[in-house]
Legacy VTK file of the C-alpha trace (Angstrom):
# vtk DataFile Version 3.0
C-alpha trace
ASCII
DATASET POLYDATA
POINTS 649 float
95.614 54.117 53.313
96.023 54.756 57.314
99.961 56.692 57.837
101.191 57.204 61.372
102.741 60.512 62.605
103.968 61.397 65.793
104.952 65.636 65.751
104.140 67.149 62.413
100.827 67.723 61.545
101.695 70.308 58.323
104.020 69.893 56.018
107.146 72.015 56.272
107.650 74.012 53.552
111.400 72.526 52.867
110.147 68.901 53.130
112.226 66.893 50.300
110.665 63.159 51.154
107.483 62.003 51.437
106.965 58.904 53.011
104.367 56.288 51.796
103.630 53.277 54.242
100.353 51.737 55.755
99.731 52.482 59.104
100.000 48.871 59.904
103.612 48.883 59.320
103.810 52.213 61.644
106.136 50.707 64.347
108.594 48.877 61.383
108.607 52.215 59.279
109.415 54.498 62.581
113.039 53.559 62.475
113.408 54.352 58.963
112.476 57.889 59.248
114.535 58.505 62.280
117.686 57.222 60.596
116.736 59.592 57.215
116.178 62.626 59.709
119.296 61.703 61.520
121.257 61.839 58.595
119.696 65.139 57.815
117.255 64.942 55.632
113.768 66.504 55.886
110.906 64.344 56.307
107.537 64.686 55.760
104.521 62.188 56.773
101.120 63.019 58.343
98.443 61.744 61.260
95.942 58.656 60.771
93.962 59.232 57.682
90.223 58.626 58.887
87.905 57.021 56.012
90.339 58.825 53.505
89.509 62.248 54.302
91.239 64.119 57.310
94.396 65.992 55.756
93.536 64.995 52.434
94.936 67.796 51.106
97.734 68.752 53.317
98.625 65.075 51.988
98.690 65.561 48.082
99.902 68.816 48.589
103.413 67.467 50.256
103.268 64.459 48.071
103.040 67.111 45.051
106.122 69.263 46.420
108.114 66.452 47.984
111.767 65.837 45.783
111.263 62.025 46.831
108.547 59.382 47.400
109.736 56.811 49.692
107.817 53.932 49.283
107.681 51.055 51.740
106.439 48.258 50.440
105.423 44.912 52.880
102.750 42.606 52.536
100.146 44.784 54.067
100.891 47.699 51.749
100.869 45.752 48.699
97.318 45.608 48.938
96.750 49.194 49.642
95.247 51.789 47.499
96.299 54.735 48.846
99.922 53.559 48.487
99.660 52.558 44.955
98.487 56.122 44.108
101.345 57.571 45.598
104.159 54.949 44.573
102.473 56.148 40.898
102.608 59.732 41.475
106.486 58.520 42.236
107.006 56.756 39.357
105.279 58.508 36.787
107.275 61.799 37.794
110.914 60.231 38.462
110.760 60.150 42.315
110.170 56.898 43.462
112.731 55.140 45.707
111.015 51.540 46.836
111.889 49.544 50.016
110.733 46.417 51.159
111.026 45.812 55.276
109.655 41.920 55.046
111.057 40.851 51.576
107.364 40.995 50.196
107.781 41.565 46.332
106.155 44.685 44.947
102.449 44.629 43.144
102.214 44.502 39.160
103.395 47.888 37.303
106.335 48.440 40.277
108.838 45.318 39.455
111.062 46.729 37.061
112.648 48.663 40.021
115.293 47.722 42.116
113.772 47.417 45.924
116.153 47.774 48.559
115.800 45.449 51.070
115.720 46.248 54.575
114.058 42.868 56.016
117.384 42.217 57.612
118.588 45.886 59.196
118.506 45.747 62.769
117.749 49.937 63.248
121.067 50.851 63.063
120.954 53.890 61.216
124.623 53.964 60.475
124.410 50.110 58.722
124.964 49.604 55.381
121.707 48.678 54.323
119.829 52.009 55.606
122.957 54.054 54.473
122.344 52.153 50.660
118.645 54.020 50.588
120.180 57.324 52.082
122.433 57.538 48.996
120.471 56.817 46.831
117.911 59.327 47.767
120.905 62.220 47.827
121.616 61.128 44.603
118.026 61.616 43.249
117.575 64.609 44.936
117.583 67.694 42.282
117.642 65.808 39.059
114.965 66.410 36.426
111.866 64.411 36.316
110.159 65.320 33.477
109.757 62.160 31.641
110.531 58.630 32.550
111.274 57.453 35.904
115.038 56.278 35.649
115.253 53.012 36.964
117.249 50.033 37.172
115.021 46.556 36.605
115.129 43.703 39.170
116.814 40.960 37.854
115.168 38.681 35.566
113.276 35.340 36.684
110.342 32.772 35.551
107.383 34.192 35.927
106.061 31.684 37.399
107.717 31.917 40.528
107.525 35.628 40.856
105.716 35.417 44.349
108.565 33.133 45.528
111.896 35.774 44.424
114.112 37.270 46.616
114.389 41.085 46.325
118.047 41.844 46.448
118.892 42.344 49.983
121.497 45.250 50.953
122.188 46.129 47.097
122.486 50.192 46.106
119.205 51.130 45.010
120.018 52.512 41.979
116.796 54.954 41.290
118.634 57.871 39.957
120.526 56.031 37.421
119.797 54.034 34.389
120.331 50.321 34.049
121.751 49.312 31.028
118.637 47.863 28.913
116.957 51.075 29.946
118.882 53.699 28.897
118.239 52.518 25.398
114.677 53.681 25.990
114.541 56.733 27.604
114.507 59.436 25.023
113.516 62.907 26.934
116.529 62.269 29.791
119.133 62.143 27.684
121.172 65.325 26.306
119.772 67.186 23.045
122.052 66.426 20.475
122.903 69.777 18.551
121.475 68.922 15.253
118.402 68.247 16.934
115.051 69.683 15.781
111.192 69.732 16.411
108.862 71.050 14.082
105.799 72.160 15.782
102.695 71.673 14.246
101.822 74.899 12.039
99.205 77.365 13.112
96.381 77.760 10.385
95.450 81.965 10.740
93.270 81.534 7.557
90.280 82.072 9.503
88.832 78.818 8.114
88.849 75.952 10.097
88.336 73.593 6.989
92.139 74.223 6.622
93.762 72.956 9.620
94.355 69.494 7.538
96.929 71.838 5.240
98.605 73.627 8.178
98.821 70.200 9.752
100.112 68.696 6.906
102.380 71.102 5.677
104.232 70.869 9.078
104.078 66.960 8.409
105.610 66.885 5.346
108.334 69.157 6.450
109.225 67.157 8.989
109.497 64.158 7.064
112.131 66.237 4.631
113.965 67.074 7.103
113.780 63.431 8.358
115.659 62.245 5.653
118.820 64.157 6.332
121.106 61.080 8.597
122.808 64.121 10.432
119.317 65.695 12.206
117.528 63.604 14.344
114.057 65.553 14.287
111.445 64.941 16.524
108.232 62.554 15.701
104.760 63.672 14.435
102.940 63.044 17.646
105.274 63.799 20.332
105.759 67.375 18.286
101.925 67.574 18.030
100.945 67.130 22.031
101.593 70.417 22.475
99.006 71.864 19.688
96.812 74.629 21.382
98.233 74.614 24.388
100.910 77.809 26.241
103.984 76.343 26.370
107.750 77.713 26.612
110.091 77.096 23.751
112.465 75.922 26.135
110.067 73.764 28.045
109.236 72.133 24.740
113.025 71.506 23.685
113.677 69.717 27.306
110.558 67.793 27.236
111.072 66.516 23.480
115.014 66.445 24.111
116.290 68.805 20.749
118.125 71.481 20.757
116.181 73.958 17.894
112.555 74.437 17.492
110.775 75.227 14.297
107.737 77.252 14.845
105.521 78.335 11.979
101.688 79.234 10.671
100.039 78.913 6.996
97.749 81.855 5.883
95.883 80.195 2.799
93.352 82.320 0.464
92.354 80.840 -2.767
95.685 79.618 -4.624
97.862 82.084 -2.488
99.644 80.741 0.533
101.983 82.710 2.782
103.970 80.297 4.879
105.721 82.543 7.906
108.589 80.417 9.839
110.783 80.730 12.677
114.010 78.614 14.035
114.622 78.970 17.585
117.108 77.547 19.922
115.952 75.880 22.384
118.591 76.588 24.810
118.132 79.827 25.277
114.366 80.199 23.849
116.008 83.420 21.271
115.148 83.029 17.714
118.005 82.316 15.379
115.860 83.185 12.155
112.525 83.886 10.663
111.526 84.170 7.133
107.947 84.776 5.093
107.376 82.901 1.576
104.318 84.015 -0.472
103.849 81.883 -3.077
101.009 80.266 -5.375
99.497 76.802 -4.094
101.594 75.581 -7.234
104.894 76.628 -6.003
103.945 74.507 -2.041
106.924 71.910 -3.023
109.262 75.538 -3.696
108.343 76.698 -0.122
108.717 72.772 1.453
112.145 72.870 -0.197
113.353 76.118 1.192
112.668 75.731 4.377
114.228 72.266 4.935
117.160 73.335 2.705
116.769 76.671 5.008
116.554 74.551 8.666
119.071 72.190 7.576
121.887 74.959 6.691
121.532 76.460 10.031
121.957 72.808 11.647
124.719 71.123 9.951
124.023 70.889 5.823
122.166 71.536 2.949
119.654 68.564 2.343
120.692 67.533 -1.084
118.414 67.719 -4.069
117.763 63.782 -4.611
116.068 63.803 -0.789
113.182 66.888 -1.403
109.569 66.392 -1.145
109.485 67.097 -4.788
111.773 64.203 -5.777
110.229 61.352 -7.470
112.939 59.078 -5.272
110.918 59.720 -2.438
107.710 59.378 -3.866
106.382 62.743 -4.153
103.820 64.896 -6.503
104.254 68.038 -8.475
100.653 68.336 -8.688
99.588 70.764 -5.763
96.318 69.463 -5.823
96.873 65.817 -5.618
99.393 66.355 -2.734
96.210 68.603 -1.390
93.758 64.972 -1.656
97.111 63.699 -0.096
97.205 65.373 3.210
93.221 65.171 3.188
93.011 61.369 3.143
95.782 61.143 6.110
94.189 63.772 7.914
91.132 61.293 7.998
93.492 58.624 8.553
94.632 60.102 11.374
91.206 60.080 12.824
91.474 56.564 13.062
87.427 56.441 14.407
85.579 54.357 12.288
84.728 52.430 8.633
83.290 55.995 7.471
87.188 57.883 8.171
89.017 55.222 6.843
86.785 55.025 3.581
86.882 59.381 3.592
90.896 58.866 3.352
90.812 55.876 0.643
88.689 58.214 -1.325
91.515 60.760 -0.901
94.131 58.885 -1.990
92.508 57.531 -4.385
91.756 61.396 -5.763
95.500 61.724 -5.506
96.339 59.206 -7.871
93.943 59.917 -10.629
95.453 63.444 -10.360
99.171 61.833 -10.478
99.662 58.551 -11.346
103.026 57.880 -10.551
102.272 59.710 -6.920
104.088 56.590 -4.988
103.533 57.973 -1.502
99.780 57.744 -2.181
99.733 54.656 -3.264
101.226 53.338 -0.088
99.048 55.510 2.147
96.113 53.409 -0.060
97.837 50.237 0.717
97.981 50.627 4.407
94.422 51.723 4.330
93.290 48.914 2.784
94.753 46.371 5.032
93.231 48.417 7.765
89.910 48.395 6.374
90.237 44.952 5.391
91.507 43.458 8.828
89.316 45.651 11.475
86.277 46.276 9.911
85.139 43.973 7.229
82.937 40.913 7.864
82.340 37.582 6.131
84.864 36.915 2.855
85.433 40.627 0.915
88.591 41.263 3.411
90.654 39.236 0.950
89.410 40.946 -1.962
90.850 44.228 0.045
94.294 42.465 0.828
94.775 41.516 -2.733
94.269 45.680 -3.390
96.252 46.936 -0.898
99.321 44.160 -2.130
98.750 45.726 -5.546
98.538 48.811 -4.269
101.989 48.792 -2.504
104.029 46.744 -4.934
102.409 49.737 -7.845
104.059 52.416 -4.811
107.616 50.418 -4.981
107.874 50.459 -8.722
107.408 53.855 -8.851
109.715 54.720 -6.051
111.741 51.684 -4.743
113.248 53.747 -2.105
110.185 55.133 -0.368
110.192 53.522 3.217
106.602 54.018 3.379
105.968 52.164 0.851
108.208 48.873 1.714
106.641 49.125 5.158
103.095 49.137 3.249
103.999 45.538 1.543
105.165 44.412 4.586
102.159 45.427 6.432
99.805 43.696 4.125
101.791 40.401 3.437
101.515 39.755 7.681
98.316 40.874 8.000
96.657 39.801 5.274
98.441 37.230 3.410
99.613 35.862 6.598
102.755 35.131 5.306
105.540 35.822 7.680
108.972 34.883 5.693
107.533 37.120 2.828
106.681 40.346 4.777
110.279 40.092 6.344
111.941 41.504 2.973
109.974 44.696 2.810
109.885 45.354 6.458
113.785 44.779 6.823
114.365 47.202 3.998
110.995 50.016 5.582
113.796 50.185 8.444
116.743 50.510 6.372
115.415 53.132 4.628
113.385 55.153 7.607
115.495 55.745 10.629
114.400 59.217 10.917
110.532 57.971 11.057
109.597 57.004 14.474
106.259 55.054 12.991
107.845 52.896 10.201
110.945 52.183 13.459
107.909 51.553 15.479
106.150 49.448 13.280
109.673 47.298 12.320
110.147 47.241 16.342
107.113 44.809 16.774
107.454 42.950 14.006
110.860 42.001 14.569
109.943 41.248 18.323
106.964 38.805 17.052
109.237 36.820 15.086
111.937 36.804 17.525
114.526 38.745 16.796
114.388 40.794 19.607
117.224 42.681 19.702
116.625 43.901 16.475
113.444 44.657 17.830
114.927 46.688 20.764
116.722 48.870 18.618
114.128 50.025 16.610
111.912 50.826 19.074
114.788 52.436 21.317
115.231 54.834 18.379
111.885 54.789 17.716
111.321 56.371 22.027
113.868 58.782 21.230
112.174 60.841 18.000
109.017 60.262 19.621
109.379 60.403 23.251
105.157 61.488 24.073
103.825 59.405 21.711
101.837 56.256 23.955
101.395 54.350 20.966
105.153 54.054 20.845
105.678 53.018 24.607
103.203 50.481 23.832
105.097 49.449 21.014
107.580 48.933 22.448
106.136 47.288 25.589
104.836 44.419 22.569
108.190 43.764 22.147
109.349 43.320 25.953
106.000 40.908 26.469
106.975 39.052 23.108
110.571 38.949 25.134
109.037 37.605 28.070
110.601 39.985 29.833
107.432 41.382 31.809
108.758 43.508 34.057
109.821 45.796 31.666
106.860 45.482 29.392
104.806 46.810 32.523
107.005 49.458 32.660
106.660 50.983 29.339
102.834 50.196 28.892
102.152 51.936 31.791
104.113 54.957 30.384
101.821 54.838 27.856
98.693 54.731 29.894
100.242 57.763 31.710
100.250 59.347 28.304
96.467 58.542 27.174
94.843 55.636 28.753
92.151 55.306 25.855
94.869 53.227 23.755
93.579 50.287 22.686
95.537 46.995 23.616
97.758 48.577 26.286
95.698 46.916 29.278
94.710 43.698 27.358
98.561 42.701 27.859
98.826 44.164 31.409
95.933 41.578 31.970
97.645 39.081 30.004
101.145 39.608 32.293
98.714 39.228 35.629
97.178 36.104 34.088
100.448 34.487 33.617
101.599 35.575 37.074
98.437 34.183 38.268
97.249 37.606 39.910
93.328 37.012 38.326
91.657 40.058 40.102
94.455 42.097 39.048
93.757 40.720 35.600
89.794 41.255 35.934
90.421 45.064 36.648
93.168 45.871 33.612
90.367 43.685 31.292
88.008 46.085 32.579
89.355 49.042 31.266
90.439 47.471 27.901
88.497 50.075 25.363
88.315 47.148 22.685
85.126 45.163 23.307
86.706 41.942 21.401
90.227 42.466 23.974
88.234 42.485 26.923
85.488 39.561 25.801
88.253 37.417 25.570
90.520 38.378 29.007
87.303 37.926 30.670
85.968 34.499 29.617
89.567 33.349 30.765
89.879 35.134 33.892
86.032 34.370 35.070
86.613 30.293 34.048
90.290 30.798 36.091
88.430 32.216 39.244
85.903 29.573 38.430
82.998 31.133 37.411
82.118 28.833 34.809
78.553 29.854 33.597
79.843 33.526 33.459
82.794 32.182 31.610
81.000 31.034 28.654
78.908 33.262 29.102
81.357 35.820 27.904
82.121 33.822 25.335
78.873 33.012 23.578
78.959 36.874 23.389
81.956 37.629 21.760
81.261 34.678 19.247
77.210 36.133 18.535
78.824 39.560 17.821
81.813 39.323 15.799
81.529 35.152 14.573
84.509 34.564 12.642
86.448 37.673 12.934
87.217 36.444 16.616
88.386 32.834 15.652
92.173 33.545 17.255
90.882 35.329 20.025
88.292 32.303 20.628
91.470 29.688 20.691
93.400 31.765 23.191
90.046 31.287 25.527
90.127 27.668 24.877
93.529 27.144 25.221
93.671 28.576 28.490
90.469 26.438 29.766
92.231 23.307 29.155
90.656 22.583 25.865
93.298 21.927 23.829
91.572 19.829 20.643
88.969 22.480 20.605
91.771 25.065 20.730
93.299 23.855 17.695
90.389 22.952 15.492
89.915 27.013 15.971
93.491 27.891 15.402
93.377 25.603 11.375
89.650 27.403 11.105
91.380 30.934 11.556
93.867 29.883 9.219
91.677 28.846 6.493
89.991 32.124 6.881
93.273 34.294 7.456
92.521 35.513 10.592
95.545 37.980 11.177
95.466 37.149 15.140
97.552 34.501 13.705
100.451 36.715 13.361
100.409 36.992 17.273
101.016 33.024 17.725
104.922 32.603 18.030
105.395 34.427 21.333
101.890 34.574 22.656
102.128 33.115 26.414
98.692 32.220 26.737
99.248 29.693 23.645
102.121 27.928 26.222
99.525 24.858 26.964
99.677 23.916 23.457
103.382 24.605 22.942
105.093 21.621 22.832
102.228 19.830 20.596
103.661 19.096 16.996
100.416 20.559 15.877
101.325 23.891 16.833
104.679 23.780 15.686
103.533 22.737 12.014
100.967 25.444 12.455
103.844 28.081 12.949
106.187 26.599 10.137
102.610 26.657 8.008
102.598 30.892 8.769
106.669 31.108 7.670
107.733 31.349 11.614
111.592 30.466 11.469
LINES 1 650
649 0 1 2 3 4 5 6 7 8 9 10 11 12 13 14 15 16 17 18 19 20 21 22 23 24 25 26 27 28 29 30 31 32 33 34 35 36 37 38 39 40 41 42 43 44 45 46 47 48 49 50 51 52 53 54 55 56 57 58 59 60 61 62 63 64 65 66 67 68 69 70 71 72 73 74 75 76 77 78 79 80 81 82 83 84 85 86 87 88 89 90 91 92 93 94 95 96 97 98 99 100 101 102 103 104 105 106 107 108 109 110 111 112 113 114 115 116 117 118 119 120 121 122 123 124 125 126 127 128 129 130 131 132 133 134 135 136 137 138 139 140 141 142 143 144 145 146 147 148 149 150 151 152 153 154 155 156 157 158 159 160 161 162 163 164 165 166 167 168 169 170 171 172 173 174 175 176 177 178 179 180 181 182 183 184 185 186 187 188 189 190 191 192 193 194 195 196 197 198 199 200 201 202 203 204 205 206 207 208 209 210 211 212 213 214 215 216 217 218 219 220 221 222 223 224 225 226 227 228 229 230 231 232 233 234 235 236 237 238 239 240 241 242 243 244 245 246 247 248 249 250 251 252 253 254 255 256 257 258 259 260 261 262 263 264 265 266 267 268 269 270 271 272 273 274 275 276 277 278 279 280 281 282 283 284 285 286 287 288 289 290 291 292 293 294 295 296 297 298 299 300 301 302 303 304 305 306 307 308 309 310 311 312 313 314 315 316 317 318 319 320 321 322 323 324 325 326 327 328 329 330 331 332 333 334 335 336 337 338 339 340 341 342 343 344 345 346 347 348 349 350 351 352 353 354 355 356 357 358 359 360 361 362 363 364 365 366 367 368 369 370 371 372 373 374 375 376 377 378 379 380 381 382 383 384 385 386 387 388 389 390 391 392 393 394 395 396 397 398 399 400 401 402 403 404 405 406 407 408 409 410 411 412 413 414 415 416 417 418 419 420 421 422 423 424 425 426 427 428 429 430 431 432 433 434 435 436 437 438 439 440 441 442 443 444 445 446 447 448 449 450 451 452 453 454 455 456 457 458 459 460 461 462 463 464 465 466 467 468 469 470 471 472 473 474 475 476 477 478 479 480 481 482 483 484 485 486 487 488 489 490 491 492 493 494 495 496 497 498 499 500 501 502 503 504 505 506 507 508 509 510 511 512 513 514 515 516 517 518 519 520 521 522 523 524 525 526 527 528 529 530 531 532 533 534 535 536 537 538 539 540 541 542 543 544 545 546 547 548 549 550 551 552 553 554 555 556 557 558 559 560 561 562 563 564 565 566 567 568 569 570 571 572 573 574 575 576 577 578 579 580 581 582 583 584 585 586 587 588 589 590 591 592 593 594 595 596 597 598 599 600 601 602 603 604 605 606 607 608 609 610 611 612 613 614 615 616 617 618 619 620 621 622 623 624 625 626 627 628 629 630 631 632 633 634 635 636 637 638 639 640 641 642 643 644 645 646 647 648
């Protein structure tokens, strides 16, 4: 990107905004600084950029320090690199304050904040419309910014005339507050509630790395005791775990996961004898409140589990009553120490989520676990869920329904044995969508998984998208708010989430929380299939063509392609694409396959596919109700008796 400057050629130390512009707009942006410095704010902005080098760093060093990033966005900047990167470094950090000087509407990922229009201010620094921005930059000045950007989301319109909406001209920019849909999302801004707790993942000190699954687990488990208490609202599994090896402050870690305590602890195992060494620590002031040591025999793990909880939860607000422990057969637990050891094995595999071999390694676990204890519910609904897995990722030709059949049994055998384990209502559910395909049926068990498991982020996660695929999207919102809030680092709940705003149609604000999650770990799979999805819809194709790009599913990105590359009409290259995806994966792409043809204009073809898939339970299908690139084929009876057919309501 080219900036102008006229005097400054450092930064000043004090500088609070950093303005982002292209040095095309120089002469329209001049005015704009003038009337910030008049009003006495401290500006900073460099010389000409040459080729992208020439105070490169003076550059990112002010853009690091700078309190705001003033973005100014016109139709020349839209299409500028170097002002994307910094409107992102504004965004992703809680400074951004966007402007538009010639009503141009921002690029994809920057929408779901309010621009303030100043296509109609005529210099005057003391007008309303420059004195709007001036405000609204005092009033983000010196909050936090450790987590979301808070923003207020343009208003709402068909997506199909995005390129022709009106920004709203001389309205208060409204960057350092929340609008009302998003304040339902943004977990890590809000104040830590004072029965608020996040267990850390516990240090193994054994000296034996083959161990870390039992630390790990142990910490797990612990947290999902605590979990059940409705009074503590306790922090997720993977937001708790991103800080795992790495120097951190106590406090730091309360603000960034929004709780108030911390539980801290490490697991010295030798032979049967564990010692178990714990510490609760506030995080206000970073002091501990307690610590305690439990030796005990590998027998007496449930003892230790039960203590501590009982121990945490005491200190909090109330003992956790004896029907909720991790030894309770209500909630689906062992007494056998070393089934509950195959236990934490098979999801620390699982976990691993890398290939056929992992998932296999973890049904083997669980499958250990309930020869050792037959009536060890929580096992078989970790077997369930691995199952369907198994069943709907990795297995080709007809066995996958032999699989779904196992995993039904699997979960139902889980429910009898404990018919108030969330886990293992979310498990049924799981496996009636995906592979039964049967939508009305999975509702039950999925309705009752959330119910049951408002202190687990996942099952609230995993209710969150169903309930947005079906259409009950409110529903759907409140899960996954709660969901954001217990596990506020976790990208795989931002994109959850973000399913449900696309389902919505509401695409700003699905941009807004999938890119969150690509802030968080851009290796997710599925996250920039539906970015590319939103820019096909919006008819922004090379947009489209890059987010495919960098889609780390082969089968996502096939299928984005073939329709972008027909779209921008490259034909040959279109199909192309497609005979590829269809030699390598055959009928384990059949959905994917009618989304291409759909959006080519092929609509018999399209649903010839869509009856084959359903013949061979293709669990795409489960993605049909709200899918936009399906909208050629919408109003064809054919696709409405296909989605009455799958138990759509």
């Amino acid at each position: 990107m080219g900036k102008s400057g006229v005097d400054q050629d450092t930064p000043n130390d004090s500088a609070n905004i950093f303005v982002s512009y292209s040095r095309d707009d120089r002469a329209k942006v001049l005015p704009i600084i003038e009337a910030l410095e008049k009003a006495g704010l401290t500006v900073w902005w460099d010389g000409l950029l040459e080729a992208g080098t020439l105070f490169l760093h003076t550059t990112e060093q002010a853009l690091e320090e700078a309190d705001v990033v003033l973005v100014v966005w016109t139709s020349t900047s839209v299409q500028s690199n170097w002002v994307r990167d910094e409107a992102t470094s504004g965004r992703e950090t809680g400074r951004l304050v966007p402007v538009t000087i010639d009503g141009s509407l921002p690029p994809l990922g920057f929408r779901q904040f309010q621009v303030a229009d100043l296509s109609a201010w005529r210099k005057n620094p003391d007008a309303p419309e420059i004195q709007n921005v001036i405000q609204s930059i005092r009033s983000l000045m010196g909050q936090p910014s450790q987590s979301l950007p808070l923003v207020t989301p343009l208003p709402k319109r068909p997506m199909l005339t995005r390129r022709s909406a009106l920004v709203a001209g001389g309205a208060t920019l409204a960057a350092g507050t929340v609008g009302a849909w998003a304040a339902g999302w943004i977990g890590s801004e809000t104040a830590a509630a004072a029965s608020s707790i996040a267990v850390l993942p516990f240090n193994n000190i054994s000296g034996d790395t083959s161990q870390d699954y039992f630390a790990a687990g142990l910490s797990e488990e612990l947290r999902s005791t605590l979990s059940l208490n409705q009074q503590l609202q306790v922090a997720a599994k993977t937001s708790s775990n991103s800080f795992q090896g790495k120097q951190f402050d106590t406090k730091a870690i309360a603000q960034k996961l929004s709780v108030s305590h911390i539980l801290d602890g490490s697991v010295r195992r030798s032979g049967d004898v564990i010692r178990v060494s714990t510490q609760l620590i506030d995080g206000t002031t970073g002091f501990e409140i307690w610590s305690e040591s439990f030796d005990r025999k590998m027998i007496d793990i449930f003892a230790i589990q039960d203590e501590i909880a009982t121990t945490v939860a005491d200190a909090l607000v109330a003992t956790i009553s004896s029907s909720t422990t991790i030894s309770g057969q209500s909630i689906g637990g062992t007494l056998n120490s070393n089934a509950y050891d195959s236990y934490l094995k098979g999801k620390a595999f699982y976990g691993l989520a890398a290939d056929e071999k992992t998932y296999r390694n973890a049904l083997a676990q669980f499958n250990e676990a309930i020869e050792l204890d037959s009536n060890y519910a929580a096992a078989y609904a970790a077997k369930s869920r691995t199952l369907t897995v198994i069943a709907n990722r990795l297995t080709t030709g007809d066995g996958h329904m032999v699989l779904y059949d196992a995993a039904v049994t699997a979960a139902r055998q889980a429910l009898k044995i404990a018919p108030s384990l969330a886990d293992a209502h979310a498990a049924l559910g799981f496996v009636l969508l995906n592979g039964r395909l049967d939508i009305r049926a999975a509702g039950s068990p999925f309705r009752k998984s959330y119910e049951l498991g408002f202190g687990n982020a996942d099952i609230l996660s995993t209710y969150a998208v169903f309930a947005g695929r079906t259409g009950k999207f409110e529903e759907a919102r409140r899960a996954a708010s709660r969901a954001l809030k217990l596990d506020p680092l976790n990208p795989v709940t931002f994109r959850n989430a973000g399913i449900v705003e696309f389902a919505a149609r509401d695409f700003d604000g699905a941009v807004s929380l999938l890119n969150r999650a690509l802030s968080i770990n851009p290796e997710v799979i599925g996250i920039n299939s539906i970015l590319g999805d939103i820019a096909i819809v919006s008819n922004q194709l090379e947009e489209a063509r890059s987010f495919f790009r960098l889609e780390p599913s082969q089968l996502l990105q096939q299928r984005g392609l073939a329709i972008v590359e027909w779209k921008l009409n490259n034909v040959e290259e279109a199909k192309n694409i497609l005979d590829g995806m269809i030699t390598s994966m055959g009928d384990n792409c059949l959905f994917q396959q009618a989304e291409v043809q759909a959006q080519w204009g092929n609509n018999d073809k399209a649903f010839q596919i869509l009856l084959h898939a359903y013949e061979k339970r293709d669990s795409g299908l489960v993605l049909l109700r709200n899918n936009p690139l399906f909208d050629p084929l919408r109003n064809d009876p054919r696709f409405k008796d296909l989605q009455l057919k799958l138990g759509f309501e």
